[in-house]
C-alpha positions in Angstrom: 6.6 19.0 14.4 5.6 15.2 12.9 8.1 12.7 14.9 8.5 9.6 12.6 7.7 6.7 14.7 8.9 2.8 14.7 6.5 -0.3 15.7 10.1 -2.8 16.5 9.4 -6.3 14.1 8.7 -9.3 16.0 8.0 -7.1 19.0 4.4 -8.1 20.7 2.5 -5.0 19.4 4.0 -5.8 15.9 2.4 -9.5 16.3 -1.1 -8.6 17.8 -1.6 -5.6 15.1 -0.1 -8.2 12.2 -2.6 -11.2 13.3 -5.6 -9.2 13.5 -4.9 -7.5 10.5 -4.2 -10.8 8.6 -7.4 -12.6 10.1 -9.3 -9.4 8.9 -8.3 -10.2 5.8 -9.0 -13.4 5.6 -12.7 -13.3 7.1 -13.5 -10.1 4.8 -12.7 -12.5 1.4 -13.8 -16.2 2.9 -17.6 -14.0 3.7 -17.3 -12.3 0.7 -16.9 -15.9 -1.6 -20.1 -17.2 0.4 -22.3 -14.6 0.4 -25.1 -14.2 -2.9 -24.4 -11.9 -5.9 -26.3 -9.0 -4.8 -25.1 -9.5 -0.9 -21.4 -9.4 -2.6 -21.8 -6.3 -4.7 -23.3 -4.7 -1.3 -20.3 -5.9 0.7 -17.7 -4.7 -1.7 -19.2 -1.0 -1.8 -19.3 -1.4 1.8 -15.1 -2.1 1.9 -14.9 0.8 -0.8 -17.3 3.1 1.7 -15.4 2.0 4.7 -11.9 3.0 2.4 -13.0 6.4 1.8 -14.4 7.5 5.3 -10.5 6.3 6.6 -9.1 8.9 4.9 -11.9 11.9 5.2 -11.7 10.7 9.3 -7.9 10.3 9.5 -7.2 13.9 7.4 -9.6 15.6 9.9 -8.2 14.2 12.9 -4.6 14.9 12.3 -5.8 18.6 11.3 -7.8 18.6 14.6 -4.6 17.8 16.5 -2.3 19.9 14.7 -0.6 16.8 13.1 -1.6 17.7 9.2 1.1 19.3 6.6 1.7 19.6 3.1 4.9 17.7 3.8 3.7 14.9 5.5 0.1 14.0 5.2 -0.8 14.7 1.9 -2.1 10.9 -0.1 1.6 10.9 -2.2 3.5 8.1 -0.7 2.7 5.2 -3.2 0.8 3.5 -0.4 -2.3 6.3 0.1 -1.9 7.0 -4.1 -2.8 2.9 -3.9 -5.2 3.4 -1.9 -7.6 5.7 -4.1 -7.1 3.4 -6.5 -8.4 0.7 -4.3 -11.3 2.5 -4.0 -11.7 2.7 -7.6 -11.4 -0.7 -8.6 -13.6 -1.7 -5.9 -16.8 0.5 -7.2 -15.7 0.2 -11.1 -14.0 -3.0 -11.1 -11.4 -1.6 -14.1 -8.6 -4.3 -15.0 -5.5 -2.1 -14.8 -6.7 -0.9 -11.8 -6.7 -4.2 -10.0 -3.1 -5.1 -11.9 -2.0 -2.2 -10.5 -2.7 -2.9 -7.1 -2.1 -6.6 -7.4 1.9 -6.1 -8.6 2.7 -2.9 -6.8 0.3 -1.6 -4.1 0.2 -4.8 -2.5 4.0 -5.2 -2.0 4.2 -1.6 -0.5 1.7 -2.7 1.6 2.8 -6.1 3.1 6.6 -4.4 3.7 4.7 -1.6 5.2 3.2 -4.0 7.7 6.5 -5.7 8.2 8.3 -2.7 8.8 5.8 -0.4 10.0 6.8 3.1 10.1 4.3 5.9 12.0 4.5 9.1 9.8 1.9 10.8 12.7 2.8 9.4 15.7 1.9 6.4 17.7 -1.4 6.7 19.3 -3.8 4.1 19.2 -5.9 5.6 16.3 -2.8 6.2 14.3 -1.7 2.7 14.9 -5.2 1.5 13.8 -5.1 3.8 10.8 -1.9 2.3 9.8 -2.7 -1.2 9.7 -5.9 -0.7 8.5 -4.9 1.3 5.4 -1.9 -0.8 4.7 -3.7 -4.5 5.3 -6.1 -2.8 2.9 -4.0 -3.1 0.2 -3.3 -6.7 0.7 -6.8 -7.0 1.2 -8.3 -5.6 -1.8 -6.0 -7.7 -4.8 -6.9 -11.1 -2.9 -10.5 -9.9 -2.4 -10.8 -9.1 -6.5 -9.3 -12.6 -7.0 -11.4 -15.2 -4.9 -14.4 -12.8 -4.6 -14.7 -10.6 -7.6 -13.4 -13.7 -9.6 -10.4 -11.2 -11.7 -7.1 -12.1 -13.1 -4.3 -10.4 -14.0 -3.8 -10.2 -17.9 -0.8 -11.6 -19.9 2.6 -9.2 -18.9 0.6 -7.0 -17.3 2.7 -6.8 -14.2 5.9 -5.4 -16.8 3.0 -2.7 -17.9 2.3 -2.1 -14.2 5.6 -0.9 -13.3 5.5 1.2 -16.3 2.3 3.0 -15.2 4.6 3.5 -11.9 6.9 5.5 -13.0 4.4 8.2 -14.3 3.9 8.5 -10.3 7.3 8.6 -9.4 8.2 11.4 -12.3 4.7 13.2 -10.4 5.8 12.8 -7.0 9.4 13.4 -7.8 8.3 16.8 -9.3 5.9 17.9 -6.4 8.3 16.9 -3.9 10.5 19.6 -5.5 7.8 22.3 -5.1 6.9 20.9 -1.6 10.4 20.2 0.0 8.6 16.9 0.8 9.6 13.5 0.8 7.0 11.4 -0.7 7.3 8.0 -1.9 10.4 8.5 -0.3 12.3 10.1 -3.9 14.3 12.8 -1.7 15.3 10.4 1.0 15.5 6.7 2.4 12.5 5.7 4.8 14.0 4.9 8.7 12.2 1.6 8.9 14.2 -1.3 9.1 14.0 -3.0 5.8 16.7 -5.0 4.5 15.9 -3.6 0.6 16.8 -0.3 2.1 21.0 0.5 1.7 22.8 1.5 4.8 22.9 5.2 4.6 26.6 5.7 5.1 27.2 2.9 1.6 27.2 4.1 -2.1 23.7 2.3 -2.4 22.0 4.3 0.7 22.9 7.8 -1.1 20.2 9.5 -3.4 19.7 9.0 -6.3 21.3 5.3 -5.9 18.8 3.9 -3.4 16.0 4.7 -5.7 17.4 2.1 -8.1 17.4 -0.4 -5.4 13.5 0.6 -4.9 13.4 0.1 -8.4 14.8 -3.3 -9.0 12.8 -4.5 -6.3 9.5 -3.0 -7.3 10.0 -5.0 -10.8 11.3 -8.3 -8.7 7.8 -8.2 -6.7 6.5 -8.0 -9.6 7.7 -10.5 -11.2 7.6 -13.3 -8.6 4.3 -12.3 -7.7 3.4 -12.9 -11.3 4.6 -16.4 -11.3 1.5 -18.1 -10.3 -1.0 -16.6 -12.6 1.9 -17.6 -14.7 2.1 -21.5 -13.9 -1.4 -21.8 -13.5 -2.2 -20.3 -17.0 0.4 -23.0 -18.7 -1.7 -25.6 -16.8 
């Protein structure tokens, strides 16, 4: 049986996981902007290499322990479907991939970090795999901006969330099949988020809480378009 587990915000383990996942971050894109051409490509197949052997390691661990199912640890939740596509725009550099983890994976991810929620349980290795695959997808946008020197074309973050709701029509579907709750479609997480509706109130029933996903999804979006915005009219 998989036992959802909290990490409380603003507790101490939430700060010490948050700062070193945040200085990671940082030190992976400032030595990526200084190092030479070649040294760069070899340090962002390195990040994509590192990205791939989390979730071969982390899939064969939790099978070793007897913590794998096809409800639970399958790569649906929009976080580990970003991730793959992490990986691909670090080896093949492709525009809508980067967009695509720039307006939406990189929202799941920093909320995930804020509100981290343990879908294995809350041993060291699963805390470690947590912030590491969700600081990941802050990681990777930022790191194609100042180090892979991309940009997010014109409305691209409208056609973004578009390209989202292919994988929530997906997921919705193989939830059906499964019984599973991915992406969260057939109930609300249990972390406590403020953009999730109280349970008991018209907002926190399904369908309704999706649209509140929804709207917020395409308000990340949007904000977080802004400043490619303002800087372009510059």
């Amino acid at each position: 049986m998989i036992t959802h587990k909290l990490i409380p915000p603003f507790s101490i383990e939430w700060w010490v996981y948050n700062v070193i996942t945040f200085f990671l971050i940082v030190i992976t894109i400032w030595i990526g902007d200084k190092l030479s051409s070649k040294n760069e490509k070899t340090l962002t197949l390195g990040i994509a290499c590192l990205f791939i052997f989390e979730f071969f390691f982390m899939d064969f661990y939790n099978i070793y322990i007897g913590m794998w199912s096809l409800q639970d640890s399958l790569p649906l939740h929009l976080c580990g479907i970003m991730w793959f596509f992490a990986i691909y725009m670090l080896i093949t550099k492709k525009q809508w991939a980067f967009e695509l983890l720039l307006f939406i994976g990189m929202p799941g991810g920093i909320h995930s970090l804020l509100t981290p929620e343990l879908t294995h349980g809350d041993s060291l290795i699963h805390k470690i795999d947590f912030f590491l695959a969700h600081g990941g997808l802050i990681l990777a946008p930022f790191y194609a901006i100042f180090v892979l020197k991309m940009w997010p074309r014109k409305s691209s973050w409208i056609f973004s969330f578009l390209k989202l709701q292919l994988l929530v029509i997906t997921v919705g579907a193989l939830n059906y099949l499964l019984e599973s709750n991915y992406m969260y479609l057939a109930k609300p997480p249990i972390a406590n988020n403020p953009l999730i509706p109280n349970e008991n109130s018209f907002f926190g029933q399904w369908p309704y809480y999706i649209i509140i996903f929804e709207i917020a999804v395409l308000l990340h979006a949007f904000l977080i378009n802004l400043p490619f915005l303002l800087k372009e009219k510059k």
